[in-house]
N, CA, C and O atoms as CSV, one atom per row, in Angstrom:
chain,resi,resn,atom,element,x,y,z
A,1,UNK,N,N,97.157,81.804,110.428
A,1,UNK,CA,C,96.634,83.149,110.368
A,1,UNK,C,C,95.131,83.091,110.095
A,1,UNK,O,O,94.563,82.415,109.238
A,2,UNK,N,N,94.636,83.866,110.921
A,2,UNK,CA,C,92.753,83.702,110.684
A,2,UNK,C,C,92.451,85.441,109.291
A,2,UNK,O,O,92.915,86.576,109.177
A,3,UNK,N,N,91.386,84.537,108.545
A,3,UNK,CA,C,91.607,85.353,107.534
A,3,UNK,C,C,90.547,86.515,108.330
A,3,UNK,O,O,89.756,86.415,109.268
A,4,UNK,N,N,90.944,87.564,107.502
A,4,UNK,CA,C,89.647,88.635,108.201
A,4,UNK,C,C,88.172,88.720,107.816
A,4,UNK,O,O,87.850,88.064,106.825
A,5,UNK,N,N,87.234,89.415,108.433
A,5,UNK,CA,C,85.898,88.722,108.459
A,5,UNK,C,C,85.346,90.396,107.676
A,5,UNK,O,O,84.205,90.816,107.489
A,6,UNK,N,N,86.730,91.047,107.356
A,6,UNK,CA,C,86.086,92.521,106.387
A,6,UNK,C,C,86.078,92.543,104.924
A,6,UNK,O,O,86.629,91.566,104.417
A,7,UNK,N,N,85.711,93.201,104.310
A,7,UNK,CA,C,86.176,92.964,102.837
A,7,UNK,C,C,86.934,93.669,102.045
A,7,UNK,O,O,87.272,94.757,102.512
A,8,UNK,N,N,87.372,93.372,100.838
A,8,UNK,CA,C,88.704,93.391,100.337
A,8,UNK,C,C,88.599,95.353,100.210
A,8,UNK,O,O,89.652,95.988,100.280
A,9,UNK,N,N,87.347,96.039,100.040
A,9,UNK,CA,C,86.864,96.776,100.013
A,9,UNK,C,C,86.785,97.732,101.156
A,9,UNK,O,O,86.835,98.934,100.897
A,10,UNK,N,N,86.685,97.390,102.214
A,10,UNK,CA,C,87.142,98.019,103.461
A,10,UNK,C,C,88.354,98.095,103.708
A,10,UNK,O,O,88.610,99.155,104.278
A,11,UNK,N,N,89.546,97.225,103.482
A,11,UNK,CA,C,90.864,97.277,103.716
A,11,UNK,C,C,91.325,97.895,102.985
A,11,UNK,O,O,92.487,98.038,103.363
A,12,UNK,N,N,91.101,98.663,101.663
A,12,UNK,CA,C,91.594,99.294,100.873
A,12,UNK,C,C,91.241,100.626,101.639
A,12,UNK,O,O,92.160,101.218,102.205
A,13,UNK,N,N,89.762,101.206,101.695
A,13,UNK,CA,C,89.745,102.256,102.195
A,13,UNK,C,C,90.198,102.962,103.862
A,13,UNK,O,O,90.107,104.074,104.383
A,14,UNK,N,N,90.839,101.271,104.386
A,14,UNK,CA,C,91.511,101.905,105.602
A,14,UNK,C,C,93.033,101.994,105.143
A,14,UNK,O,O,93.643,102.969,105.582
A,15,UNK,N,N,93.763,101.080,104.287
A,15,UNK,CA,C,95.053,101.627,103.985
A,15,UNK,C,C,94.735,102.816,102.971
A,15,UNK,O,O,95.845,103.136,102.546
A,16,UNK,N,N,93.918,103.511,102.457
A,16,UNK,CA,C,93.761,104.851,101.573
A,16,UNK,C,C,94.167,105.498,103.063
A,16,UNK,O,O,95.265,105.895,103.455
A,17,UNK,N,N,92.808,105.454,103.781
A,17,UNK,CA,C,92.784,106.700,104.863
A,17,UNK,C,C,94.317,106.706,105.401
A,17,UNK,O,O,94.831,107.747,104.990
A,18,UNK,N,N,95.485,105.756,106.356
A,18,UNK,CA,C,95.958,106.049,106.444
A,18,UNK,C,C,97.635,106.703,105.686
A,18,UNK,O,O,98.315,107.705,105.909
A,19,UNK,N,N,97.750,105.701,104.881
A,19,UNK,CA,C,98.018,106.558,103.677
A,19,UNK,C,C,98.115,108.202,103.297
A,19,UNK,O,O,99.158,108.856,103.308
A,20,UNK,N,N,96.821,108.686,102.973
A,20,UNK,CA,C,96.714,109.799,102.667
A,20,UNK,C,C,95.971,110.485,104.314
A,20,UNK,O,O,94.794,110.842,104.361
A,21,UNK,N,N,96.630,110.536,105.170
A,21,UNK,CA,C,96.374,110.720,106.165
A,21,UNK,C,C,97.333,112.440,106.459
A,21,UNK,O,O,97.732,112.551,107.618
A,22,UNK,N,N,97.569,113.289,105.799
A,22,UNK,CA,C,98.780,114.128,105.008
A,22,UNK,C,C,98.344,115.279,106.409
A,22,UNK,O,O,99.309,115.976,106.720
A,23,UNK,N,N,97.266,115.504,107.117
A,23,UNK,CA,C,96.808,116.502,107.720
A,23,UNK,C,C,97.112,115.900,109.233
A,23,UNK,O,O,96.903,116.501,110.287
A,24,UNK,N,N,97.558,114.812,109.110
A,24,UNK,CA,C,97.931,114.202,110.689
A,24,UNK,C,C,96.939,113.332,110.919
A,24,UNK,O,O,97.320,112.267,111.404
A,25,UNK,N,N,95.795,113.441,110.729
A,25,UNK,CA,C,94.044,112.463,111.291
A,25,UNK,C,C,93.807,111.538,109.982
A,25,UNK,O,O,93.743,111.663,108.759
A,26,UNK,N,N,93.706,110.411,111.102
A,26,UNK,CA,C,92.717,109.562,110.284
A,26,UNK,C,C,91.356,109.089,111.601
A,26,UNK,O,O,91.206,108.825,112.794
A,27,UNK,N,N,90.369,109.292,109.853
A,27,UNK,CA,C,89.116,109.291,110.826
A,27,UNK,C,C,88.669,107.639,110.383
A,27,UNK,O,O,89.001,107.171,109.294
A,28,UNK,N,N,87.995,106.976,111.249
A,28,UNK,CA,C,87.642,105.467,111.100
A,28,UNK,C,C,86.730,105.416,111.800
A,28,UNK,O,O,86.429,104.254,112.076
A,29,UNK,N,N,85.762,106.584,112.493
A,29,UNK,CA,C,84.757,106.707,113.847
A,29,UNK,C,C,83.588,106.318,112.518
A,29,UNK,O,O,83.663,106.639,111.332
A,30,UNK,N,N,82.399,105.420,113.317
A,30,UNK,CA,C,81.274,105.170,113.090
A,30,UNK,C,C,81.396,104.158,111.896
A,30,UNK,O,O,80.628,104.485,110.991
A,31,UNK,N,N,82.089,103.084,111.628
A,31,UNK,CA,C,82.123,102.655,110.985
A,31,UNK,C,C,81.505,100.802,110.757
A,31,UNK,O,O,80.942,100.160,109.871
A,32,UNK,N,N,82.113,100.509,112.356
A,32,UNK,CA,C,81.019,99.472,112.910
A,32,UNK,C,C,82.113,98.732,111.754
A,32,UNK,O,O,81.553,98.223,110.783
A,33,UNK,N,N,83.365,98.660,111.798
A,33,UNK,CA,C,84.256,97.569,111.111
A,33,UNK,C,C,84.618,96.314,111.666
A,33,UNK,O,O,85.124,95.270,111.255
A,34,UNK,N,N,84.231,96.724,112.635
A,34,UNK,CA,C,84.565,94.891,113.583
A,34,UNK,C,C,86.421,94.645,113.989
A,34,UNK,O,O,87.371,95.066,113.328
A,35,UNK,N,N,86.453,93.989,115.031
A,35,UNK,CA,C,87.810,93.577,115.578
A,35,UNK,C,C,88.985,93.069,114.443
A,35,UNK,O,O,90.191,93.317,114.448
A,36,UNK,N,N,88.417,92.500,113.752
A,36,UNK,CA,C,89.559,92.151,112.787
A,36,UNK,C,C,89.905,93.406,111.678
A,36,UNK,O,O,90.917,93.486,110.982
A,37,UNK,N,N,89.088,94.085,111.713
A,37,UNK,CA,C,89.424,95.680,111.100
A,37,UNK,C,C,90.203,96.389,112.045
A,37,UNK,O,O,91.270,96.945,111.784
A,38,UNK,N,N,89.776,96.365,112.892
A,38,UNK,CA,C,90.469,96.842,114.282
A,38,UNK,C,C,91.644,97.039,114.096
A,38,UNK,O,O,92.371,97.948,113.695
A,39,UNK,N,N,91.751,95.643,114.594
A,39,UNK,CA,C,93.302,94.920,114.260
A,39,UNK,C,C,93.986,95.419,113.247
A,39,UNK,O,O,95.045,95.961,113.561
A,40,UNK,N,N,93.713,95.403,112.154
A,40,UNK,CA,C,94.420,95.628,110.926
A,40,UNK,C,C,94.795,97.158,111.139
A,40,UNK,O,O,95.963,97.542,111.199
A,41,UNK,N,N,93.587,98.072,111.257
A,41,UNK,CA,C,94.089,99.583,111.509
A,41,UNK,C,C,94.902,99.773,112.033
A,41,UNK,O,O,95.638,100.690,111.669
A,42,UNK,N,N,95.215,98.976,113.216
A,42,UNK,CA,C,96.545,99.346,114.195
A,42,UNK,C,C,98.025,98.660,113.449
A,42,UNK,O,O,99.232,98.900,113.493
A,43,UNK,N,N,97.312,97.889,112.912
A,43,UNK,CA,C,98.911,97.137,112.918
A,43,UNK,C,C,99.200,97.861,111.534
A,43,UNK,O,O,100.332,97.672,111.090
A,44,UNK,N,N,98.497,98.521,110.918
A,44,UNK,CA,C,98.810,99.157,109.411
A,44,UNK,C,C,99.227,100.794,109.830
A,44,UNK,O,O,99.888,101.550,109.119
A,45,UNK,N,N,98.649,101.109,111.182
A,45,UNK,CA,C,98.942,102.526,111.845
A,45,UNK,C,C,100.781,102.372,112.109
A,45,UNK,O,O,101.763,103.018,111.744
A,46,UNK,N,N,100.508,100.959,113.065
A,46,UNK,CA,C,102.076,100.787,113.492
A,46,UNK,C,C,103.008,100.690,112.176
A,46,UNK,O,O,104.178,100.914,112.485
A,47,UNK,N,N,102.839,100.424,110.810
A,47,UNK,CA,C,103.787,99.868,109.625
A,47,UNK,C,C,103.881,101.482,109.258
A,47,UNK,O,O,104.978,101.798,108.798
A,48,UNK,N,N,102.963,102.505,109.377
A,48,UNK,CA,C,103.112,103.778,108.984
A,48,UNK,C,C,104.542,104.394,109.930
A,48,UNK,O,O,105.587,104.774,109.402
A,49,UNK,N,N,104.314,104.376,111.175
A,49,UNK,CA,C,105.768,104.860,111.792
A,49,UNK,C,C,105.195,106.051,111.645
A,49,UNK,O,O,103.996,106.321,111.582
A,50,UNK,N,N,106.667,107.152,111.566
A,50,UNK,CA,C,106.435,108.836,111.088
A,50,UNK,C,C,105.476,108.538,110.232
A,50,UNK,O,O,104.406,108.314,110.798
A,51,UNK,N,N,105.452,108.446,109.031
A,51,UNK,CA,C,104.737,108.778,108.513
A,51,UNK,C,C,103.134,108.849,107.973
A,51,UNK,O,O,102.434,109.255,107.045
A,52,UNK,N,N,103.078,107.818,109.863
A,52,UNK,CA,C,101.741,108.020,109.988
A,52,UNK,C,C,100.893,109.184,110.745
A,52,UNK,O,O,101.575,110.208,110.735
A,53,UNK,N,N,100.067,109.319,111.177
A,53,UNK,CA,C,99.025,110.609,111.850
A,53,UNK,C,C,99.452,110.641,112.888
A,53,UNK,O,O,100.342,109.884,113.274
A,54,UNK,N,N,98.853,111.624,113.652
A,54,UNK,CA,C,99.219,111.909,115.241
A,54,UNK,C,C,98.020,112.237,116.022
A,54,UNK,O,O,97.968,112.685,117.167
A,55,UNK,N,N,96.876,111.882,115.059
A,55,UNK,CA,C,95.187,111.835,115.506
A,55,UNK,C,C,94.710,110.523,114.781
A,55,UNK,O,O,94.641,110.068,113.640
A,56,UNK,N,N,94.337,110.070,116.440
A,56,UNK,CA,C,93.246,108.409,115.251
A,56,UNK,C,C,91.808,109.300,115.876
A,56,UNK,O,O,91.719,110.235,116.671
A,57,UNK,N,N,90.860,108.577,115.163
A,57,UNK,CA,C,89.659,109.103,115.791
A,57,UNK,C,C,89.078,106.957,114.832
A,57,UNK,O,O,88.918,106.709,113.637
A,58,UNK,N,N,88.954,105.977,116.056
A,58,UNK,CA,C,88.393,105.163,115.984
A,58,UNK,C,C,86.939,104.652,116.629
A,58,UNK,O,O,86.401,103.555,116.783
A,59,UNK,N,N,86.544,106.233,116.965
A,59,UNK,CA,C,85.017,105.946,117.862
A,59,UNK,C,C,84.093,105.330,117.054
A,59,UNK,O,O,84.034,105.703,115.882
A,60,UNK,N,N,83.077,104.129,117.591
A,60,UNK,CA,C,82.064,102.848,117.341
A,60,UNK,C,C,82.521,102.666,116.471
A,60,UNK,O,O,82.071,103.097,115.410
A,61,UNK,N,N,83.841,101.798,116.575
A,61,UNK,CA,C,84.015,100.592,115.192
A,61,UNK,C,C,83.707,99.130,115.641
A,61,UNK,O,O,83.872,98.137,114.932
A,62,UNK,N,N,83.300,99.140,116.749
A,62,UNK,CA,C,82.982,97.845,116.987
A,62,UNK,C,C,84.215,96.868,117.263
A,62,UNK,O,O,84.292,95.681,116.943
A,63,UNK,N,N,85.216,97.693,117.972
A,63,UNK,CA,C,86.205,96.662,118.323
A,63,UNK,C,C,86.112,96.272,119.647
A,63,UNK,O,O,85.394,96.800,120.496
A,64,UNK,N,N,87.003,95.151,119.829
A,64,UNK,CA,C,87.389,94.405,121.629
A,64,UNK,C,C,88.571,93.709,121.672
A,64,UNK,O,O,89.325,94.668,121.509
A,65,UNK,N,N,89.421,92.602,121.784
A,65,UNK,CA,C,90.483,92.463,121.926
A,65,UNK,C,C,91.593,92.198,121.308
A,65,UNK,O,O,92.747,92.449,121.655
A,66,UNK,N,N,90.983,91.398,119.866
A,66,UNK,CA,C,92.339,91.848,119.126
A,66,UNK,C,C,92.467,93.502,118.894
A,66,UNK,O,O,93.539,93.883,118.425
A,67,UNK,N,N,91.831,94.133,119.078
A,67,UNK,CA,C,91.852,95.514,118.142
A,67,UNK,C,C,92.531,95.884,119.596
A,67,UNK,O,O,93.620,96.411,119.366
A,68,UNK,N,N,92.316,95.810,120.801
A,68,UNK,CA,C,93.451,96.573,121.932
A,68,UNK,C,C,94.464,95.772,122.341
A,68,UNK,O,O,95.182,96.055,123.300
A,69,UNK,N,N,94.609,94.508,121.493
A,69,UNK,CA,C,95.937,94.163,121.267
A,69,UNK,C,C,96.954,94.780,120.174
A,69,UNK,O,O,98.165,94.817,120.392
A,70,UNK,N,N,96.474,95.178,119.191
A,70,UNK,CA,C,96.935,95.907,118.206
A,70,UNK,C,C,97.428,97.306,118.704
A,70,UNK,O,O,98.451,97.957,118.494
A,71,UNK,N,N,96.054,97.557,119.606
A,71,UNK,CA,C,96.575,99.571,120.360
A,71,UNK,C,C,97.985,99.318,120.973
A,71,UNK,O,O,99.066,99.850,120.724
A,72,UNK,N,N,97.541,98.074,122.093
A,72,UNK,CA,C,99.089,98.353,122.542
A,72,UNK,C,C,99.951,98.189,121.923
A,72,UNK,O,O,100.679,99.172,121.783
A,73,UNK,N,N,100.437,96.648,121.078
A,73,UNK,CA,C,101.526,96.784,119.737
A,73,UNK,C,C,102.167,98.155,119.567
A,73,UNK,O,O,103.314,98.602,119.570
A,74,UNK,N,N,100.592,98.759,119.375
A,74,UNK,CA,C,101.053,100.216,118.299
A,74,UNK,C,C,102.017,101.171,119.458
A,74,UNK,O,O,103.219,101.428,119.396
A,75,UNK,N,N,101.136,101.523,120.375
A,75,UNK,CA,C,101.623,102.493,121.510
A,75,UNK,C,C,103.037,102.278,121.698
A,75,UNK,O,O,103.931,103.115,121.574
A,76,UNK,N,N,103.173,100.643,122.121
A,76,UNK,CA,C,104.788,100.325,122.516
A,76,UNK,C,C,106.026,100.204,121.532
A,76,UNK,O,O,107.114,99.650,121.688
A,77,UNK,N,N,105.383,101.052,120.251
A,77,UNK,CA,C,106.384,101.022,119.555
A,77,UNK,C,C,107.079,102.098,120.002
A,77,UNK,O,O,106.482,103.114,120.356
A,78,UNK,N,N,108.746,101.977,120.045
A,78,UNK,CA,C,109.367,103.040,119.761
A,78,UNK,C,C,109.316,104.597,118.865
A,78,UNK,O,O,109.826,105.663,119.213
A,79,UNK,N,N,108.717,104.371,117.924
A,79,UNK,CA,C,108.663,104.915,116.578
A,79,UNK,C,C,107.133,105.501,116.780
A,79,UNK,O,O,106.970,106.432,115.992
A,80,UNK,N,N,106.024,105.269,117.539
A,80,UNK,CA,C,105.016,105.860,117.534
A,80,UNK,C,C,104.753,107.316,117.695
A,80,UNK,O,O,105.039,107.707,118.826
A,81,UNK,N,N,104.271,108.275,116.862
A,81,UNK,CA,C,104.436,109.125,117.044
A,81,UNK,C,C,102.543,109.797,117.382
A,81,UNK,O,O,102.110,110.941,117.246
A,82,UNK,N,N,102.012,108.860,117.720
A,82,UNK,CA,C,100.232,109.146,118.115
A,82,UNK,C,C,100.040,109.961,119.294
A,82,UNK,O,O,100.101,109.365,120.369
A,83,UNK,N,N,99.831,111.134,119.307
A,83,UNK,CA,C,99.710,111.962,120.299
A,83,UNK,C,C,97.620,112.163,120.616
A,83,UNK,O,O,97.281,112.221,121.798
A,84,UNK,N,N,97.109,112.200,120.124
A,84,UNK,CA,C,95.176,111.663,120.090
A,84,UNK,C,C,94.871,110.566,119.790
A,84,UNK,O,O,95.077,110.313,118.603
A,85,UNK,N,N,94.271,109.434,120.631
A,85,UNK,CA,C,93.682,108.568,119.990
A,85,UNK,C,C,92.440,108.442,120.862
A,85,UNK,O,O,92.408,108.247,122.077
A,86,UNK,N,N,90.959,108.657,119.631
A,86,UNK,CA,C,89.868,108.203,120.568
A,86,UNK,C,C,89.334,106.848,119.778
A,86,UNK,O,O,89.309,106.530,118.589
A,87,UNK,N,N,88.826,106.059,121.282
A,87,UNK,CA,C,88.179,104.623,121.488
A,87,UNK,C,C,87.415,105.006,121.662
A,87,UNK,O,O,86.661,104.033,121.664
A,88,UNK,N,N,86.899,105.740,121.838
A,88,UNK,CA,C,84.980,105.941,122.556
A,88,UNK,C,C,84.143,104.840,121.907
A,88,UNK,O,O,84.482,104.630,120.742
A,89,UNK,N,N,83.276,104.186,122.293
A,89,UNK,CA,C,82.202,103.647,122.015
A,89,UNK,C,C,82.794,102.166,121.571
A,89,UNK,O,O,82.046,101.951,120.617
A,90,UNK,N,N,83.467,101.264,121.631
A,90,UNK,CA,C,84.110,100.368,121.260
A,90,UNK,C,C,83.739,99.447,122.544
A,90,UNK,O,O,82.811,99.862,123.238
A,91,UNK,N,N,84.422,98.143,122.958
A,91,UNK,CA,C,84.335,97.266,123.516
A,91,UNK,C,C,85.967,96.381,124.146
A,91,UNK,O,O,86.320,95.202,124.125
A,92,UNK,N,N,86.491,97.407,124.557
A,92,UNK,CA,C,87.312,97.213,124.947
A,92,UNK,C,C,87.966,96.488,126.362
A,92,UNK,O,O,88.871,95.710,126.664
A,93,UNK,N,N,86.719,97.399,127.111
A,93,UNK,CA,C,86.964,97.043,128.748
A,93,UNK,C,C,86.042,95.782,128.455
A,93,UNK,O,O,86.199,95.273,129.565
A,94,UNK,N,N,85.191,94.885,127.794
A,94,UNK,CA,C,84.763,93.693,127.783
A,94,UNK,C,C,85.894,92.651,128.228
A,94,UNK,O,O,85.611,91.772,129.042
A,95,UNK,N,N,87.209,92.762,127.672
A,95,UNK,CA,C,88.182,91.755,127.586
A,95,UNK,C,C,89.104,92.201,128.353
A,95,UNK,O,O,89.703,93.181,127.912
A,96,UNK,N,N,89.512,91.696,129.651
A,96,UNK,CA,C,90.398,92.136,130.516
A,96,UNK,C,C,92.214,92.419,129.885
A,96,UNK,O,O,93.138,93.230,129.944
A,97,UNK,N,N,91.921,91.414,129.440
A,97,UNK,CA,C,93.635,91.230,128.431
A,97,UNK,C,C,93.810,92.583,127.553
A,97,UNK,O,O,94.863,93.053,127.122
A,98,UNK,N,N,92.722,92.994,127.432
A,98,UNK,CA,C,93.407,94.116,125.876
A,98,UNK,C,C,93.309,95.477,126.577
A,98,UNK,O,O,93.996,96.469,126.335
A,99,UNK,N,N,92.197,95.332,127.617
A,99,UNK,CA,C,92.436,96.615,128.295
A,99,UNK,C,C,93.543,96.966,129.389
A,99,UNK,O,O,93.950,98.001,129.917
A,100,UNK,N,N,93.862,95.463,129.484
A,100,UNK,CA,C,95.215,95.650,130.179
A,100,UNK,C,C,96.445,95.703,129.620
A,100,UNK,O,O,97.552,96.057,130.026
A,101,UNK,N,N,95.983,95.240,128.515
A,101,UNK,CA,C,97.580,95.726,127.477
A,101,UNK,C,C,97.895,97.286,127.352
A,101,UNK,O,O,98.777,98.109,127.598
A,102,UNK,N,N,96.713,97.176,126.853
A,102,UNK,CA,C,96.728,98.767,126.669
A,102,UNK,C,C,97.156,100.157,127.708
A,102,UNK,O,O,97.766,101.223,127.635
A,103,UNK,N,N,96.271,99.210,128.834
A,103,UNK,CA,C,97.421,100.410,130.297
A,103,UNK,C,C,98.698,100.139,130.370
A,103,UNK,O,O,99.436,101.117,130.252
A,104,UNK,N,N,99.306,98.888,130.562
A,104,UNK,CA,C,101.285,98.807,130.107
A,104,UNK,C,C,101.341,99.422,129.302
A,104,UNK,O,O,102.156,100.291,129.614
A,105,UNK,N,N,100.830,99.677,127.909
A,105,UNK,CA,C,101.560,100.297,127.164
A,105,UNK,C,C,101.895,101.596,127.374
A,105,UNK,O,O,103.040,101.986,127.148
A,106,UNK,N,N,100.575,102.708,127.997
A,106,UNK,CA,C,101.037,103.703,128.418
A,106,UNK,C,C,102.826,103.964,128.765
A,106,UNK,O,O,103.775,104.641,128.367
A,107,UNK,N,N,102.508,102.986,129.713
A,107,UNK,CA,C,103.956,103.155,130.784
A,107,UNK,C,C,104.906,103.738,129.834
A,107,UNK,O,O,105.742,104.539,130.251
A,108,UNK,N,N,104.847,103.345,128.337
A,108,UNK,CA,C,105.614,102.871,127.186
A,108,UNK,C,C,105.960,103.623,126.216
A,108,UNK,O,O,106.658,103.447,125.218
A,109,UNK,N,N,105.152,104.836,126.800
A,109,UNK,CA,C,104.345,105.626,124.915
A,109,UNK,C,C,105.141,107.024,125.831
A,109,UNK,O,O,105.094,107.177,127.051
A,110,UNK,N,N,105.677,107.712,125.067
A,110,UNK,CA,C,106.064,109.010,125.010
A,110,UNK,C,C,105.129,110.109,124.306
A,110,UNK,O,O,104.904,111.239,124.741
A,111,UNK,N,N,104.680,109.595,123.239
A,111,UNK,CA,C,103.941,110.621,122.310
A,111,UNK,C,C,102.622,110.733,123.028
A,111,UNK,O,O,102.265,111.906,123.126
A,112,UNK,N,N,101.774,109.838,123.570
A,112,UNK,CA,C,100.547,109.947,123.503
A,112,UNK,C,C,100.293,110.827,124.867
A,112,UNK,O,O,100.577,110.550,126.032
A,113,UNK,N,N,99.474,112.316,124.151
A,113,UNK,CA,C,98.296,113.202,125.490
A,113,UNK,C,C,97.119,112.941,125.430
A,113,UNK,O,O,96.519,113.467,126.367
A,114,UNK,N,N,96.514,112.400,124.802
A,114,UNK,CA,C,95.185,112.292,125.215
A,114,UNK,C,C,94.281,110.729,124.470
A,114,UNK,O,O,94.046,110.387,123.311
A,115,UNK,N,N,94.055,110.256,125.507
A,115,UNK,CA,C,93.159,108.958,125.348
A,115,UNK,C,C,91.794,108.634,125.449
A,115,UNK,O,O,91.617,108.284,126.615
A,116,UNK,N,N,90.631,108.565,124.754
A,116,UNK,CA,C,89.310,108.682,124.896
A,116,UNK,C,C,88.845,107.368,124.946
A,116,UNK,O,O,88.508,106.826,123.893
A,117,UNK,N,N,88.767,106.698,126.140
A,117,UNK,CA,C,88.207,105.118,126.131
A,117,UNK,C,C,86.572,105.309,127.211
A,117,UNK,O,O,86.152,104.511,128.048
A,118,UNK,N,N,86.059,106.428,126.851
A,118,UNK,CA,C,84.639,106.201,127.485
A,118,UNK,C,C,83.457,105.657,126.965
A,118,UNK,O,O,83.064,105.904,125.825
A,119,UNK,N,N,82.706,104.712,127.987
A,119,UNK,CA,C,81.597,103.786,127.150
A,119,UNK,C,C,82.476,102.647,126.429
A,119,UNK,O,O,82.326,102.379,125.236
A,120,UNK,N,N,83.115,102.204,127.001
A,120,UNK,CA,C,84.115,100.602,126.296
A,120,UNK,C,C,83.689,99.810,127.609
A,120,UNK,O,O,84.388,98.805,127.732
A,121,UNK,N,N,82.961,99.925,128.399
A,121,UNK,CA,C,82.815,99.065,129.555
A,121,UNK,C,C,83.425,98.410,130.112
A,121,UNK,O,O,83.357,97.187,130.233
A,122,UNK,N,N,84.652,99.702,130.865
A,122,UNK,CA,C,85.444,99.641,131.821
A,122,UNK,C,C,84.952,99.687,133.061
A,122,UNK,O,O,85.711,99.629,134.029
């Protein structure tokens, strides 16, 4: 396991946000957390299930492919209940693999209407 490159201090305030995420949104836009934050958001979004949000708003965190390996994870869960999620400003379309995960997953996702991946350099 590669340890993460955020601090113990950031991971707290992304499991707070989703956590107390009680209004449906968690916001994580402009944060410039890097891919291994990324990562973690999703895969801590996916451990939420119901009782996570049904709005991410992850615009410029500075992610690319683990972090849209994590989106899809999340999307293809059964149990996802994410109906908004924006990527804007991220780095996604850099890595062919994560932006292609991420379109299978569609195929996959029931909940999700609306997807914001503009400026990921697709």
């Amino acid at each position: 396991s590669v340890a993460p490159s955020f601090s113990e201090k950031e991971k707290k305030e992304i499991d707070d946000i989703v956590r107390t995420s009680s209004d449906g949104e968690a916001v994580f836009s402009d944060r410039f957390l890097g891919d291994h934050a990324g990562r973690y958001i999703f895969q801590q979004l996916k451990k939420a299930d119901a009782q996570g949000p049904t709005t991410v708003d992850a615009k410029g965190c500075y992610m690319g492919l683990e972090s849209g390996l994590a989106v899809a994870e999340l999307l293809k869960s059964p149990t996802c209940k994410l109906e908004k999620l924006s990527l804007e400003w991220n780095s996604f379309g850099s890595f062919e693999n994560g932006i292609t995960e991420i379109a299978t997953s569609l195929a996959l996702n029931g909940s999700l209407t609306s997807l914001d991946l503009r400026n990921n350099n697709i």
